[in-house]
Backbone as JSON, one array per atom type, in Angstrom:
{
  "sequence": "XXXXXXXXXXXXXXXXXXXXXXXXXXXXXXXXXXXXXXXXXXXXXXXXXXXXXXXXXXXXXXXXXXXXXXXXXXXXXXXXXXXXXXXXXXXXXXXXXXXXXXXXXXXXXXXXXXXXXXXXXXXXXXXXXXXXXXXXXXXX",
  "N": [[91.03, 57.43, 8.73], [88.23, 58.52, 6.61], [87.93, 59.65, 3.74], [86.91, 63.05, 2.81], [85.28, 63.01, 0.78], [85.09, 60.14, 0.13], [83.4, 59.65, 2.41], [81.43, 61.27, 1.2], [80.53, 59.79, -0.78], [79.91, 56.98, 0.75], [77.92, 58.14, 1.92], [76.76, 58.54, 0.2], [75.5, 56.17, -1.06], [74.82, 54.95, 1.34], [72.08, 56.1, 1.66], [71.66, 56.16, -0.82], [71.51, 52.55, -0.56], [69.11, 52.45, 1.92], [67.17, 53.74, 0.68], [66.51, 51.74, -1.01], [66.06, 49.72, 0.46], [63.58, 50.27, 1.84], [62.24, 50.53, -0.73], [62.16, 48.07, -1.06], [60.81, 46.83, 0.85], [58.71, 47.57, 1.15], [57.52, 46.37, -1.74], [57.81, 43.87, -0.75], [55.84, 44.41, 1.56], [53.86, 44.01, -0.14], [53.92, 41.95, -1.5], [53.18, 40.38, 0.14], [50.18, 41.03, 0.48], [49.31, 40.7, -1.98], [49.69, 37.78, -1.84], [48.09, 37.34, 0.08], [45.42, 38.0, -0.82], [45.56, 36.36, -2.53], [45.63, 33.83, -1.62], [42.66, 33.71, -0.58], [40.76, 33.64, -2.37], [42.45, 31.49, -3.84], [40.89, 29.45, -1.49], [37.98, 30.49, -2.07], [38.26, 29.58, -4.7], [38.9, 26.36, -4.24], [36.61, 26.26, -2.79], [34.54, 26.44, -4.61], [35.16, 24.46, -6.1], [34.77, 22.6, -4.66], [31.86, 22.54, -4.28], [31.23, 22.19, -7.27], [31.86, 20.07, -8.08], [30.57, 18.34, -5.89], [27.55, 19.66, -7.07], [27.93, 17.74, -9.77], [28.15, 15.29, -8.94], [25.56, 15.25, -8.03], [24.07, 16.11, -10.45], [24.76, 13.34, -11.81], [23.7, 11.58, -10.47], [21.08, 12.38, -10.92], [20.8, 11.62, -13.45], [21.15, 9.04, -13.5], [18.94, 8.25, -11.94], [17.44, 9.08, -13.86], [17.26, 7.21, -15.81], [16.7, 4.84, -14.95], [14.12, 5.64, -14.34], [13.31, 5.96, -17.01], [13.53, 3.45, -18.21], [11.65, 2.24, -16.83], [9.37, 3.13, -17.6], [9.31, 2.52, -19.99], [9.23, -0.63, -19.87], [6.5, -0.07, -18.44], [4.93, 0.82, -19.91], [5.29, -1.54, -22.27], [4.07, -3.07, -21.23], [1.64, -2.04, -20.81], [0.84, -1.88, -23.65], [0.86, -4.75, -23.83], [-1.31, -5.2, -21.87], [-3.65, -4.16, -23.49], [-3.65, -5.39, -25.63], [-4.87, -7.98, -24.6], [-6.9, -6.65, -23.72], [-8.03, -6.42, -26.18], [-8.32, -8.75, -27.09], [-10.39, -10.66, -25.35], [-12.43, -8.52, -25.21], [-13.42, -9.07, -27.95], [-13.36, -11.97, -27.71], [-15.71, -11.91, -25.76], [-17.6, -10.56, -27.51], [-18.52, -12.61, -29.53], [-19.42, -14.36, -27.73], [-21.36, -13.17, -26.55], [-22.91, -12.75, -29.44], [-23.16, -15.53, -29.51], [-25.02, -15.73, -27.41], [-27.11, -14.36, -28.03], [-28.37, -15.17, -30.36], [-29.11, -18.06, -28.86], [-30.94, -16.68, -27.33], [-32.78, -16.0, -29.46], [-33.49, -18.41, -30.91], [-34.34, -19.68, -28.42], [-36.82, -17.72, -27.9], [-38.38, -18.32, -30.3], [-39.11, -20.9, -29.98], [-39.98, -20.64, -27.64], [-42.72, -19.25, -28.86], [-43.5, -21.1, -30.66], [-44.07, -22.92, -29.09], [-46.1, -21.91, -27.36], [-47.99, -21.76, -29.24], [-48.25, -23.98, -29.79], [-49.59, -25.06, -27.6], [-51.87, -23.06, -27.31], [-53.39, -24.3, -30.04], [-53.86, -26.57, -28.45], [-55.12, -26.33, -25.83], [-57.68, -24.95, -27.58], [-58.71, -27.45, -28.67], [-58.48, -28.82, -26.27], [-61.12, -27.61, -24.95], [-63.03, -27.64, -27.2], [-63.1, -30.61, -27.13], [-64.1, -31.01, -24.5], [-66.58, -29.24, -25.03], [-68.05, -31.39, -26.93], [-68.25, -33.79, -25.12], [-70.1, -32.35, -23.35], [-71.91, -31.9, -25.01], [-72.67, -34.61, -25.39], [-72.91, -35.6, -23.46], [-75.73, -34.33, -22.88], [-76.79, -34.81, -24.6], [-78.04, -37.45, -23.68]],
  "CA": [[89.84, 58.23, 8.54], [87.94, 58.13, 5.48], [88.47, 61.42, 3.24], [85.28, 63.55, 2.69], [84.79, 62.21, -0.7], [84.53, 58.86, 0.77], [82.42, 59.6, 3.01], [79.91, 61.58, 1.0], [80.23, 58.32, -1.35], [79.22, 56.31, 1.69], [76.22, 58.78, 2.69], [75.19, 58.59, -1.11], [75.66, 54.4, -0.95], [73.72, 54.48, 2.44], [70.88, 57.02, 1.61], [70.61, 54.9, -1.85], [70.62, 51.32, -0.18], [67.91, 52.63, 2.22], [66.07, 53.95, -0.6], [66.42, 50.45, -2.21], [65.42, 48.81, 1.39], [62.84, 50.89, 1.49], [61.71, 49.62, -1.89], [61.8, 46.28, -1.0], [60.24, 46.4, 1.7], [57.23, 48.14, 0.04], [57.31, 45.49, -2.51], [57.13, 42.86, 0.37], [54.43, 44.33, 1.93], [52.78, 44.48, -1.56], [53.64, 40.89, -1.84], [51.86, 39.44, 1.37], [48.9, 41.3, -0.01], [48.77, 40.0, -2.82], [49.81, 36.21, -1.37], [46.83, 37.06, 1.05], [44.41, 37.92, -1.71], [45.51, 34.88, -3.71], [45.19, 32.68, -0.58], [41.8, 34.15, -0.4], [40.77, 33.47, -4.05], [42.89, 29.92, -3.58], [40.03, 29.31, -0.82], [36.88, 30.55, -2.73], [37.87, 28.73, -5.82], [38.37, 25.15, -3.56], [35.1, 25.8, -2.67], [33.36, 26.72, -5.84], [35.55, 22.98, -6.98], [34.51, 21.38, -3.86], [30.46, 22.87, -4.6], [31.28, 21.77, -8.46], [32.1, 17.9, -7.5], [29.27, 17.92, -5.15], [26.67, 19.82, -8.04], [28.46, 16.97, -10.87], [27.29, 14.1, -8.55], [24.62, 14.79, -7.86], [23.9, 15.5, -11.38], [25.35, 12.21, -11.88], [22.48, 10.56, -9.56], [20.12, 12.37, -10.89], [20.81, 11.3, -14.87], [21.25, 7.75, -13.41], [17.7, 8.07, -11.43], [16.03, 9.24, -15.02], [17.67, 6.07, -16.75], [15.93, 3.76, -14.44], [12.67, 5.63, -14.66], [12.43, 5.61, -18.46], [13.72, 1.93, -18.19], [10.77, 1.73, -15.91], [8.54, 3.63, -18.24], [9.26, 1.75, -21.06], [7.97, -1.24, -19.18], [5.24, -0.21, -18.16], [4.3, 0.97, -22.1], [5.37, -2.56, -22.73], [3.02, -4.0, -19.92], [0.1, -1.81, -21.06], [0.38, -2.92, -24.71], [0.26, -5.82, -23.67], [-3.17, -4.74, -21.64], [-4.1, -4.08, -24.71], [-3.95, -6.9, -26.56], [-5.5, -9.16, -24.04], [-8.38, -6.62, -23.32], [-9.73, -6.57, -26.99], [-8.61, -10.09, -27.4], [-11.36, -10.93, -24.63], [-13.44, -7.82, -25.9], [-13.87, -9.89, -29.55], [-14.41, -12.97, -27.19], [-17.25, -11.38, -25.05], [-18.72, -9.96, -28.05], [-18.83, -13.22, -29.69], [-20.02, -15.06, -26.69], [-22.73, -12.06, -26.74], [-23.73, -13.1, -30.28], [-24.0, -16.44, -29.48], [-26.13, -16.04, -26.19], [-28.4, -13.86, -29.01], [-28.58, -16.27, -30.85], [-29.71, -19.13, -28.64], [-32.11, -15.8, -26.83], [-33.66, -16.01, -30.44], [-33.83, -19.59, -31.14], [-35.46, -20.2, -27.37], [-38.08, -17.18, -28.37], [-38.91, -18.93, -31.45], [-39.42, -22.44, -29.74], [-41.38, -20.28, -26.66], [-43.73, -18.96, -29.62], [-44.35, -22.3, -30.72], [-44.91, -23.65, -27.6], [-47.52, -20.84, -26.85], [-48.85, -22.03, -30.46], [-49.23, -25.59, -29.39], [-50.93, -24.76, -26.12], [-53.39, -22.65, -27.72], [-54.11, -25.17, -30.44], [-54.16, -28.22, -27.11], [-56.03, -25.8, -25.1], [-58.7, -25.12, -27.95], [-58.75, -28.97, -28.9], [-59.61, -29.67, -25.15], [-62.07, -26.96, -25.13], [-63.57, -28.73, -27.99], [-63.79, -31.88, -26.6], [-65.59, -30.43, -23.28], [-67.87, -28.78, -25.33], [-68.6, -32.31, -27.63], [-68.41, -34.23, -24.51], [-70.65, -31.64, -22.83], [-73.0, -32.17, -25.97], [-73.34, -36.02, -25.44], [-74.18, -35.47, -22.0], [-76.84, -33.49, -22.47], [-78.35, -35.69, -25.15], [-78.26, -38.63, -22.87]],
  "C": [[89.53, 58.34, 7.05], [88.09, 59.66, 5.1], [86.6, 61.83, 2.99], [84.91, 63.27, 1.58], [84.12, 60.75, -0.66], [83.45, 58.76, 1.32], [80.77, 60.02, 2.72], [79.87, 60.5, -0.13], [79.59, 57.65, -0.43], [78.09, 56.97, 2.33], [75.32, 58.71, 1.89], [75.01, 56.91, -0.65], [74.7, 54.28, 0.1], [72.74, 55.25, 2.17], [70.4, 55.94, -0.29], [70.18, 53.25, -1.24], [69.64, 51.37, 0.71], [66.98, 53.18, 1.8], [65.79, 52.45, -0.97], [65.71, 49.54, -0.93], [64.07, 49.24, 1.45], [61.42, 50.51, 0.82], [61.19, 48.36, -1.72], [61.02, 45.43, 0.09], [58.96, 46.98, 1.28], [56.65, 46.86, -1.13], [56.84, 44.12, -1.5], [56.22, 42.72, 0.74], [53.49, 44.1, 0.79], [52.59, 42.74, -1.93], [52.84, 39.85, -1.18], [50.87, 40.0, 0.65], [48.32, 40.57, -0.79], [48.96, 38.46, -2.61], [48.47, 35.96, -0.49], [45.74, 36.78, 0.24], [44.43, 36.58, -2.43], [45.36, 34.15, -2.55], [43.92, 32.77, -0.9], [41.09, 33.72, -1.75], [41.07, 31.97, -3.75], [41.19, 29.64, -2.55], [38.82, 28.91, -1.42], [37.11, 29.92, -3.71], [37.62, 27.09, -5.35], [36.94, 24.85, -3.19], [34.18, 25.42, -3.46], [33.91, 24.95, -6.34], [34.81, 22.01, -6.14], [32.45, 21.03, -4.18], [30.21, 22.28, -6.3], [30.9, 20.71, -8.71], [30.95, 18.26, -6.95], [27.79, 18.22, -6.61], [26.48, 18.64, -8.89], [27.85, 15.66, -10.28], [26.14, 14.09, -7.93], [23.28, 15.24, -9.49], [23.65, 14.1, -11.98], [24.41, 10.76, -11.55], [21.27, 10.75, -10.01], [20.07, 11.73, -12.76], [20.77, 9.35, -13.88], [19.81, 7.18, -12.87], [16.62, 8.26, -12.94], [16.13, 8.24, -16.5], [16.7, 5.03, -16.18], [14.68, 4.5, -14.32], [12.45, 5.48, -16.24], [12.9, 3.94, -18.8], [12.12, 1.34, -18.03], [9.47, 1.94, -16.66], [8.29, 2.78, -19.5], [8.93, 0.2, -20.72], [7.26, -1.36, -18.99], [4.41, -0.01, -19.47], [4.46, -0.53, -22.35], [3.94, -3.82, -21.69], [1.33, -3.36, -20.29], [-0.12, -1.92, -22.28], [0.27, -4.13, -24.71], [-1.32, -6.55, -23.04], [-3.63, -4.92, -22.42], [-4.92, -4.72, -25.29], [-4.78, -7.91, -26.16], [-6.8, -8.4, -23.72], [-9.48, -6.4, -24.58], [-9.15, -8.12, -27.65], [-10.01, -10.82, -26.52], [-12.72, -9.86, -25.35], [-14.23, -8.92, -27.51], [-14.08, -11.53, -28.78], [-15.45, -12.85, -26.86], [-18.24, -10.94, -26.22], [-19.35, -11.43, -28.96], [-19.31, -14.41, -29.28], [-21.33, -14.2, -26.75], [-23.62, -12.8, -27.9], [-24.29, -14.51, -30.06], [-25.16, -16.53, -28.67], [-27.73, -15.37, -26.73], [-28.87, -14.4, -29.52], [-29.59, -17.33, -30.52], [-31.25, -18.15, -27.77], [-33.15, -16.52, -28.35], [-33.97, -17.5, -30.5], [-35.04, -19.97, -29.48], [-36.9, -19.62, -27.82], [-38.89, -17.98, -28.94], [-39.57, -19.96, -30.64], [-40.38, -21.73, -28.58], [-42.97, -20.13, -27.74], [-44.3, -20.15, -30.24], [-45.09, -23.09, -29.39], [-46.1, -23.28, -27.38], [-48.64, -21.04, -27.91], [-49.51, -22.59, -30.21], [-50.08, -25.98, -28.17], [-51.79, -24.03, -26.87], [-54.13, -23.76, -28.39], [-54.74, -27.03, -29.45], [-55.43, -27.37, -26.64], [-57.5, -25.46, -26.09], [-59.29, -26.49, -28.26], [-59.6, -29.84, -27.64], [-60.92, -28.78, -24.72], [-63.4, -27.46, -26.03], [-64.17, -30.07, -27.82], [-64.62, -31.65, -25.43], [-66.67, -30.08, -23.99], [-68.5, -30.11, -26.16], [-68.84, -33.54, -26.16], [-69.94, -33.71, -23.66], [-72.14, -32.01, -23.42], [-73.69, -33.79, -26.11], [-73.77, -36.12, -24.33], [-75.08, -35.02, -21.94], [-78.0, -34.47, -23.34], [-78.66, -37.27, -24.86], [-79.49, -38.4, -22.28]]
}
């Protein structure tokens, strides 16, 4: 039999290690909590990484979509200076096709106004002769 000294040693020893279980089991529960919360957390951040990656490529697509439009852009700037060039290279043709067709406008004028000269002076000439012809007939 244990002596009463012993024994209230062994009532302190058991009233402290179920203090200390106690403890540790408090701490346990305290530690699922917090293993839950961090699961929980673990979770929402996978997502926010998995929503990250997804945001990053399609970033990714969209920087690669605005490479091939200013590719595309810069093309077409290269395609409409080249418009350009060919529509006042034709412009300075047409205008000097213009001058000439003024040109030969004026020169025809000219040669109509003679024409219209040399018919008047034909047409008074045969007027002339009707009337001298006219005049020997009569003094027949």
């Amino acid at each position: 039999m244990p002596t009463l000294a012993e024994a209230a040693g062994l009532r302190s020893r058991a009233r402290h290690l179920a203090a200390h279980n106690a403890k540790l089991q408090r701490d346990a529960e305290l530690a699922e909590e917090l293993n839950a919360r961090l699961a929980e957390e673990t979770a929402q951040l996978q997502a926010q990484l998995r929503s990250s990656r997804q945001a990053l490529e399609q970033a990714r697509v969209a920087a690669e979509e605005l490479e091939d439009l200013k590719a595309a852009a810069k093309g077409l700037e290269e395609e409409n200076g080249e418009l350009r060039r060919q529509v006042r290279h034709m412009n300075q043709r047409l205008l000097a096709q213009g001058q000439g067709l003024r040109e030969q406008i004026q020169a025809q004028t000219a040669r109509m106004a003679d024409l219209e000269a040399q018919l008047c002076r034909g047409t008074a000439l045969l007027a002339a002769r009707d009337a001298a012809l006219a005049q020997v007939s009569s003094a027949q």
